[in-house]
C-alpha positions as CSV (number, residue, x, y, z in Angstrom):
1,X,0.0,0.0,0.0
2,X,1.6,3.2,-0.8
3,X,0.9,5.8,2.2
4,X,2.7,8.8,0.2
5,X,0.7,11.3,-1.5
6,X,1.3,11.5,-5.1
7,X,3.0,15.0,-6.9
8,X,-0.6,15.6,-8.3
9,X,-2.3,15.5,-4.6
10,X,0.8,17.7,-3.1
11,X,-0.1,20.4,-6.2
12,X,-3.9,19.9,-5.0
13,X,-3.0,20.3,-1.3
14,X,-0.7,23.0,-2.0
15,X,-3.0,25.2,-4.4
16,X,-5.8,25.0,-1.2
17,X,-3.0,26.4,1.2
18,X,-2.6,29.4,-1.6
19,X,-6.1,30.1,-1.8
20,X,-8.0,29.7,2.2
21,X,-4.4,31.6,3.1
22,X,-5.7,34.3,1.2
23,X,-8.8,34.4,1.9
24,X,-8.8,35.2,5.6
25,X,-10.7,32.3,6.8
26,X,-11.6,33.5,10.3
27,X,-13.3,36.6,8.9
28,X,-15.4,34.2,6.8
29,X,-15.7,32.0,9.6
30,X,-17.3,34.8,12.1
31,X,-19.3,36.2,9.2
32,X,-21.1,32.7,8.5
33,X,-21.7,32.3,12.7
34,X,-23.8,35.4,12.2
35,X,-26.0,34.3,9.3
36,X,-23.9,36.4,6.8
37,X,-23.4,34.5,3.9
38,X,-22.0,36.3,1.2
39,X,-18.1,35.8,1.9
40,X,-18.8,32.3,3.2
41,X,-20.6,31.7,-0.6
42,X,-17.7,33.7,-2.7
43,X,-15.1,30.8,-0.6
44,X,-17.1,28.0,-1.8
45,X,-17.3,28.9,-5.2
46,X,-13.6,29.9,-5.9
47,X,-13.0,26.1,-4.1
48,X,-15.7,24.7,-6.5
49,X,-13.1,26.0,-9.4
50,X,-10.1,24.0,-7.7
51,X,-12.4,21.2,-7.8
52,X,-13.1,20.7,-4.4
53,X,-17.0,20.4,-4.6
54,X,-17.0,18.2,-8.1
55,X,-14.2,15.9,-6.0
56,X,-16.2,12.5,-5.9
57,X,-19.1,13.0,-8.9
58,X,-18.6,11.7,-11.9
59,X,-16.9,13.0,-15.0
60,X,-20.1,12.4,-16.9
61,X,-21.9,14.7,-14.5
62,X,-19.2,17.5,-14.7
63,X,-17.1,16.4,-11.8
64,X,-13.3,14.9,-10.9
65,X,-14.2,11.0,-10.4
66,X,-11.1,11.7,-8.2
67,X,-10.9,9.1,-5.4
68,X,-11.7,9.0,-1.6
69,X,-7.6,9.5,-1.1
70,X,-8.0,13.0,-3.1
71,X,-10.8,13.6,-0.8
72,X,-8.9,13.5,2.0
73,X,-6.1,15.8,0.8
74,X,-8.8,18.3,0.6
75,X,-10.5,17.8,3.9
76,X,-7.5,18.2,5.9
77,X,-6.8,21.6,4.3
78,X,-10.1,22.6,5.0
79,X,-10.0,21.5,8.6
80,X,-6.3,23.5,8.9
81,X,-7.8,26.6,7.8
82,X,-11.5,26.1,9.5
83,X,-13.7,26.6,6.1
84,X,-17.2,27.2,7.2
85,X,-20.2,25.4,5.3
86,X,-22.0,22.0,4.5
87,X,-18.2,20.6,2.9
88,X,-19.0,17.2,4.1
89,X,-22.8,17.1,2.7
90,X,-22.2,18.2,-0.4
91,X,-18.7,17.0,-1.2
92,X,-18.3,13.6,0.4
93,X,-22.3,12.6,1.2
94,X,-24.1,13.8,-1.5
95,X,-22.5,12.3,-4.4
96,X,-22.5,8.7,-3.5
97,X,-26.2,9.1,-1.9
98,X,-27.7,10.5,-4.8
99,X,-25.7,9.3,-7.3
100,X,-27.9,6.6,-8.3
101,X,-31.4,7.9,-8.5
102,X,-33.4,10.5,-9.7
103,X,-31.7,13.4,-8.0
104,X,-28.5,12.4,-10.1
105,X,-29.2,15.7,-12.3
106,X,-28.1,17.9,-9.3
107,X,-24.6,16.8,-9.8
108,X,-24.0,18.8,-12.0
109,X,-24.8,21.8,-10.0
110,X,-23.1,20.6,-6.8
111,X,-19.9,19.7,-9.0
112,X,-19.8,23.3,-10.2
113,X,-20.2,25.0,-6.6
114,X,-23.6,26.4,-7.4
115,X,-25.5,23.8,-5.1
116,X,-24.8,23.1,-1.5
117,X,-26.6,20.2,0.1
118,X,-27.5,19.6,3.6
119,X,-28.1,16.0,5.1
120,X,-29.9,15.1,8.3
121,X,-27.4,13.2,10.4
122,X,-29.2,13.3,12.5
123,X,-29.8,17.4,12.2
124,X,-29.1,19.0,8.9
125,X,-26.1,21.6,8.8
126,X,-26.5,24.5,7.2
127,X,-29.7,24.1,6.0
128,X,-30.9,27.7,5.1
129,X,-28.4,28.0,2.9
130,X,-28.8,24.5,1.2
131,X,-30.5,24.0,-2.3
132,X,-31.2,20.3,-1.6
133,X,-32.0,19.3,2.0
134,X,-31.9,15.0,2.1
135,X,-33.0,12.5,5.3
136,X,-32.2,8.4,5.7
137,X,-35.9,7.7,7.8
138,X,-34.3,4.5,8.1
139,X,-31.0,5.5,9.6
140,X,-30.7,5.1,13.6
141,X,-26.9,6.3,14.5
142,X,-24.4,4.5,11.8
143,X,-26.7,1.7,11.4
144,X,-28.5,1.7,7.8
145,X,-30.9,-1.0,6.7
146,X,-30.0,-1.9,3.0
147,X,-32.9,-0.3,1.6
148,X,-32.8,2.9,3.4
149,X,-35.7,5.7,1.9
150,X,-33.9,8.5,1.0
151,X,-36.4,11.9,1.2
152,X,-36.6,15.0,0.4
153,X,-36.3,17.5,4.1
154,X,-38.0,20.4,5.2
155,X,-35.9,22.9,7.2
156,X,-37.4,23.7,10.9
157,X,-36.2,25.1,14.2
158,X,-32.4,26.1,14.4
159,X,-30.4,24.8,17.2
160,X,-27.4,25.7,18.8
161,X,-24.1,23.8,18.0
162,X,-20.7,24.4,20.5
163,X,-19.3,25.5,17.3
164,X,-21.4,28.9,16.1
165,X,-20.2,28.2,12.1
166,X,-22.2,25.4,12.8
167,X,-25.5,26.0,12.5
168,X,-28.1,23.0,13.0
169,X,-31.4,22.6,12.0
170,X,-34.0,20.3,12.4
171,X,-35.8,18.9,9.6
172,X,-38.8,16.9,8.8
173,X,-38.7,14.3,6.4
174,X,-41.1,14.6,3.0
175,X,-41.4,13.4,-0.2
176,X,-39.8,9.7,-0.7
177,X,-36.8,9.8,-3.9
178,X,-35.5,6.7,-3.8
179,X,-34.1,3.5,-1.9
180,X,-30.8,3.6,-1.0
181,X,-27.9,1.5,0.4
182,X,-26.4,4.2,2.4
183,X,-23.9,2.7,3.9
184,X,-20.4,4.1,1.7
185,X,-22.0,7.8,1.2
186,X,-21.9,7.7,5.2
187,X,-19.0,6.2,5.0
188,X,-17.7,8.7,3.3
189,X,-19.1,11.7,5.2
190,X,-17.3,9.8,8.2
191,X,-13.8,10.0,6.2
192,X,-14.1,13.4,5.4
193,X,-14.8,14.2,8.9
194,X,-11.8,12.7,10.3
195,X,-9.7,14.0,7.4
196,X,-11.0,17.8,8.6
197,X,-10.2,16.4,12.4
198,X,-7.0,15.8,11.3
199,X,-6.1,18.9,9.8
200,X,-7.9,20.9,12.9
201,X,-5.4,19.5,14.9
202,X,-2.6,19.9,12.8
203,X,-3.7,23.4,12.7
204,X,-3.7,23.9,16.3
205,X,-0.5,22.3,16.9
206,X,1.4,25.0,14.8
207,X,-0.4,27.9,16.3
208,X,1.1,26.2,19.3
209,X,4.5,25.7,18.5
210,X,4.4,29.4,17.0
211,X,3.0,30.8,20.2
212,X,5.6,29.0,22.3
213,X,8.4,30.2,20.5
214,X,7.7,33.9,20.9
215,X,6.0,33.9,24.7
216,X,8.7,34.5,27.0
217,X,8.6,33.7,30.4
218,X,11.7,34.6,33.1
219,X,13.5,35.9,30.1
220,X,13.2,32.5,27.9
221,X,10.9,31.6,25.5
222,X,8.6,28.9,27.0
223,X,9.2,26.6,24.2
224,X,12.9,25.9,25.9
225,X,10.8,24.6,28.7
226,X,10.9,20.8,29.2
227,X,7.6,20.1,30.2
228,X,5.7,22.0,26.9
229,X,8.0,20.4,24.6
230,X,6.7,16.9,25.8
231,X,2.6,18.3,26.0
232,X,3.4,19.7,21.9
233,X,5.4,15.9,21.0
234,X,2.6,14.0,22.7
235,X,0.4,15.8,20.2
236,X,2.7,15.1,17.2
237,X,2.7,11.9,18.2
238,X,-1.0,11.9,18.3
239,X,-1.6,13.0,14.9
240,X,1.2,11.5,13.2
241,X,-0.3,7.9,14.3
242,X,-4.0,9.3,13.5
243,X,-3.1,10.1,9.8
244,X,-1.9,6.7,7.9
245,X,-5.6,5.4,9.8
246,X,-7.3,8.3,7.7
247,X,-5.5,7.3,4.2
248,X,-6.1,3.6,4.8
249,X,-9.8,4.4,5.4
250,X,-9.8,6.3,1.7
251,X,-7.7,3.4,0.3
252,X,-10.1,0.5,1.6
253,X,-13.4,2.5,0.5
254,X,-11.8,3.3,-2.8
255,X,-11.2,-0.9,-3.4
256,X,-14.4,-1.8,-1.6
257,X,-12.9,-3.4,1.2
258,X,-14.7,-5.4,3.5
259,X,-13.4,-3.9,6.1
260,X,-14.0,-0.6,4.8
261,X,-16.0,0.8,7.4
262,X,-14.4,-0.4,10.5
263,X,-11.3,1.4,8.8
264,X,-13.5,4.4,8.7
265,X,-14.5,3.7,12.3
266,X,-10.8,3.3,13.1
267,X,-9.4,6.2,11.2
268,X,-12.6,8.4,13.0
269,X,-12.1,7.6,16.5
270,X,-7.8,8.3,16.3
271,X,-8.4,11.2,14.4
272,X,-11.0,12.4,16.8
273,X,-8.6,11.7,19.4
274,X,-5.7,13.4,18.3
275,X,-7.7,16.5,17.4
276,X,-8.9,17.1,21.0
277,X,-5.5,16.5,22.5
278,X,-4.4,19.1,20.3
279,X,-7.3,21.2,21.2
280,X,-6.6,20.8,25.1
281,X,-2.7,21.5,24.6
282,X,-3.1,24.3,22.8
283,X,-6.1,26.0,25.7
284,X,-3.1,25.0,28.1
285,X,-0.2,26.7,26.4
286,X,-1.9,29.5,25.6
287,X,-3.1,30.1,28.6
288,X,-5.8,32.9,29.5
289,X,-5.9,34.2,26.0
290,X,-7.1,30.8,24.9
291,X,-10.4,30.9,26.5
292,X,-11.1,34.1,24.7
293,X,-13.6,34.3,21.3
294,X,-11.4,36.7,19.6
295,X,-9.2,35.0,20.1
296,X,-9.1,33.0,16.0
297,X,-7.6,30.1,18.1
298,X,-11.6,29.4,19.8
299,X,-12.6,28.8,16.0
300,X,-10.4,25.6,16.2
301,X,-10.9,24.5,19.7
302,X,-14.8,25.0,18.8
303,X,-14.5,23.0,15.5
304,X,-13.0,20.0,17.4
305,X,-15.1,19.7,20.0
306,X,-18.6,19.3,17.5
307,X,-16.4,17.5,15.0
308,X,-15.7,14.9,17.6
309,X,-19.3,13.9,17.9
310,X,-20.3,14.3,14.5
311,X,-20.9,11.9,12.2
312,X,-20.7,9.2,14.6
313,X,-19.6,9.8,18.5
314,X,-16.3,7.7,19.6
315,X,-18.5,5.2,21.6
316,X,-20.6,4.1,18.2
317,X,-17.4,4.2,16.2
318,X,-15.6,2.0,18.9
319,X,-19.1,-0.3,19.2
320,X,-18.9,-0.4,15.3
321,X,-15.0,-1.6,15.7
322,X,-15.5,-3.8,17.7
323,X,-18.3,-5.7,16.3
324,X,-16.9,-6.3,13.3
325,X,-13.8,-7.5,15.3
326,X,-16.0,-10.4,16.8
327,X,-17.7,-11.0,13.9
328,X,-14.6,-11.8,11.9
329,X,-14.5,-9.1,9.2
C-alpha cells in the first residue's frame, strides 16, 4: 500500500493552502456564525473551481471522479484553515447518496459550486443556505438498513451547536426519492470528517509551536521549557499515528474493502482523538488568552469539539469496531 501522497495530490494540497491563506478564513468564519453568507458563498465557489466540490461526482456529471484519497487531501486543508459550510454534505455525502437515483441531475450543479446540500445526520447543517435538503428515515446512529428511503427535508427550528459556524437545524422528512444503500455515502461523510479532524489538529498544533516560541517567560521563550516540549510531542505523536488510519480508510473505501467501514471507524475515532488532545494542549499553552472568542484560536478548539461527535460519537465508532472484530471481518 503506498501511504505517500502523489506530486498531483501535493499540487492539489498546495493550491488550497494558496487560496484559504488568502482568503482570511476566520473573517469568513465569524461572518457565517452570524448568518452572513456572502463571503462564506464567494469561498465555496472559488474552491468549486479547484475542484473541491466536483471531488467525488462523476466525470459524466461534470465532476473529478477523483478518489476518496483526493478527498482526504482536501478535507484536511479545509480543517487546517476552518472553512465554514455544509463541505462534508455536499462534497463527500451527497455524491454517493444520490448518485444513483433520480436526483442524479443535481450533480451537475453541486460539482460546479452552485449547489450546496445539507443532510440530516441526524440534524441537517447549514440548512438555510442548502438548495437540496436530504433525510435516511431508516438511519438510527451509523446503522442503515440496506434499503434505506432517502427523502426530500423540510428545514425547521435552528439549534445551537458548540461551534457557532455550525448551525443546526431540524428537519422533517417529506417526499420519498428513492431507496438507498447508504452505507459508503456515510461512510464517506465519516472519512471526510476525520480528514478535517485531522487537519484541525494539525492546525492547532502550529499555532502552538508558534505561540511558544515567541512567549517568554523569566526571560526565555517557554518553548525551551521541558515540560511544553513533551505536552506539543505528545500531540505530534497523536496526529502523526492518527493520519496513515485516515488514508487507509480512503484506500479500503476506494477498493471496496470489506473492512472498509471499521477502517473508517478506526481512522474516525484516532483522528478524533488526536484533534482534542491538540485542542486541550493548545487551551493550556496558551493560557488565559485561549479561553477568549477573539481570540481565531476558539474557531479551532470549537470545530474540534462538535467534530468529535459528528458523524458518529467515539462510543458508536468503537461499538462499530468492535463488532466487526467479533464477527470476523
Amino acid at each position: 500500500m503506498r501511504f505517500g501522497r502523489t506530486p498531483e495530490q501535493h499540487a492539489f494540497s498546495e493550491a488550497l493552502d494558496d487560496l484559504l491563506t488568502a482568503a482570511d478564513v476566520p473573517s469568513v468564519s465569524r461572518a457565517w456564525a452570524a448568518g452572513d453568507h456572502s463571503a462564506g458563498l464567494k469561498l465555496w465557489q472559488r474552491l468549486a473551481e479547484l475542484g473541491v466540490t466536483g471531488l467525488l461526482v462523476p466525470e459524466e456529471h461534470g465532476g473529478v471522479g477523483a478518489t476518496p484519497v483526493d478527498l482526504t487531501v482536501a478535507f484536511e486543508r479545509l480543517g487546517y484553515h476552518g472553512a465554514p459550510g455544509p463541505w462534508i454534505e455536499s462534497a463527500a455525502v451527497a455524491p454517493a447518496l444520490i448518485g444513483a437515483s433520480a436526483e442524479a441531475d443535481a450533480l451537475a450543479r453541486i460539482a460546479s459550486g452552485e449547489a450546496l446540500v445539507s443532510v440530516a445526520a441526524p440534524r441537517a447543517l447549514d440548512a438555510d443556505v442548502a438548495e437540496h435538503i436530504y433525510a435516511l428515515s431508516d438511519r438510527v446512529g451509523l446503522d442503515t438498513v440496506p434499503s434505506a428511503t432517502l427523502r426530500h427535508a423540510v428545514v425547521g427550528a435552528e439549534r445551537k451547536s458548540v461551534d457557532p459556524t455550525r448551525r443546526l437545524f431540524d428537519v422533517t422528512p417529506g417526499e420519498e426519492i428513492a431507496t438507498v444503500d447508504a452505507t459508503t455515502a456515510l461512510d464517506l461523510g465519516t472519512l471526510a470528517c476525520s480528514a478535517q479532524l485531522l487537519g484541525a489538529g494539525l492546525r492547532l498544533l502550529d499555532d502552538s509551536v508558534a505561540y511558544v516560541k515567541q512567549r517568554t517567560q523569566f526571560g526565555r521563550p517557554i518553548g525551551e521549557f521541558q515540560a511544553l516540549k513533551h505536552l506539543l510531542a505528545d500531540v505530534r505523536v497523536a496526529l502523526d499515528f492518527a493520519a496513515p488510519l485516515v488514508h487507509n480508510a480512503a484506500v479500503e473505501l476506494d477498493a471496496g474493502a470489506a473492512t472498509a467501514s471499521r477502517a473508517v471507524s478506526a481512522a474516525k475515532v484516532a483522528a478524533g482523538d488526536a484533534a482534542y488532545l491538540a485542542s486541550r494542549t493548545a487551551l493550556q499553552v496558551h493560557g488565559a488568552i485561549g479561553y477568549t472568542r477573539e481570540f481565531d484560536l476558539s474557531l479551532w478548539i470549537l470545530k474540534v469539539r462538535a467534530l468529535v461527535g459528528a458523524w458518529g460519537t467515539p462510543a458508536e465508532h468503537r461499538a462499530r469496531i468492535l463488532e466487526s472484530l467479533v464477527e470476523g471481518r
